[in-house]
N, C-alpha and C positions, 0 to 999 in steps of 0.2 A: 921671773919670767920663765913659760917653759915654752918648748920648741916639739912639737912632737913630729917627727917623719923618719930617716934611717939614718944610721952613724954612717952608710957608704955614700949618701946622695947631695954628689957636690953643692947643689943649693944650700939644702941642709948643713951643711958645714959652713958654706959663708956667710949664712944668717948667726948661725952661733957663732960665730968668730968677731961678728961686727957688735952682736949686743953682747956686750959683757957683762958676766956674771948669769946669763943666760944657759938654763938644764940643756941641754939635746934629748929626749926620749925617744931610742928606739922601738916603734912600735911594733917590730915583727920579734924583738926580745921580751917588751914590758906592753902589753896587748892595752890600748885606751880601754877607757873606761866606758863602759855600755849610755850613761847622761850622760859625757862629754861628748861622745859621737855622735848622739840624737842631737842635741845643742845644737854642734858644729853644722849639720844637716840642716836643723831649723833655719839656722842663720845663714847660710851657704846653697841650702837643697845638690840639685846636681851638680852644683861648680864644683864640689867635693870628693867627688872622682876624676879621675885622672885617667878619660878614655884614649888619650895618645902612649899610654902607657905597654911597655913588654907586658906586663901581667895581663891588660886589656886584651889584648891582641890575643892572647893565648887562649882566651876564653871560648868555647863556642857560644854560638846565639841562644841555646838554652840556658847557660847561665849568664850570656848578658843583662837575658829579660829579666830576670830576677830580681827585685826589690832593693834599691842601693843601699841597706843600714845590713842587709843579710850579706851582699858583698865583699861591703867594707868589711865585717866583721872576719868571715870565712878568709878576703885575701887582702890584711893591710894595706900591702904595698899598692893596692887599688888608689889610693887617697892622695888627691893632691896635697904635694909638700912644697914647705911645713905648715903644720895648723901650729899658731903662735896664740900662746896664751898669756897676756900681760899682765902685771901686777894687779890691775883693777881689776881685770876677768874678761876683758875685752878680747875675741877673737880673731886673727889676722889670718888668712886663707895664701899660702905662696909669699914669693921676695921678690913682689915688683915694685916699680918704683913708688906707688900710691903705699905701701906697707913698709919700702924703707924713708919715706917722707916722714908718715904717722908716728914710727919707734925711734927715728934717728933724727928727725928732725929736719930733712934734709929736703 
């Protein structure tokens, strides 16, 4: 199972902590893969930015408007974390309780 969002982003950290054996990939270190982020978009669209975000906020409205895969690309940390990638290839979007039900069973 991988996790991909930041090594500092306490979500990020209690989701790998709870799945064991579970990567963390930082993506402002190890940049996603150009089909995983289209994927993630297909299956997610706009849920997959993260406009309550520091990064968001920083932006002006010329680069809000901007095309969300050119975003994500240009500033990671745009991305709602974590994008959870399971064994099967199933994608989880965030650690709410509907995503720790699905991987944890709970």
């Amino acid at each position: 199972m991988r996790l991909y969002g930041l090594k500092n982003c306490d979500t990020c950290r209690k989701a790998a902590k709870a799945l064991e054996g579970a990567e963390l990939i930082d993506i402002r270190a190890d940049p996603m893969d150009e089909g995983l982020r289209a994927a993630a978009y297909e299956q997610f669209g706009d849920a997959l930015l993260n406009t309550r975000s520091t990064t968001w906020r920083g932006l002006d409205e010329a680069e809000r408007a901007r095309p969300a895969m050119q975003l994500l690309a240009d500033h990671p940390a745009l991305m709602k974390r974590p994008l959870i990638v399971d064994d099967q290839g199933a994608m989880h979007l965030g650690w709410g309780k509907d995503v720790q039900a699905a991987l944890l069973g709970k």
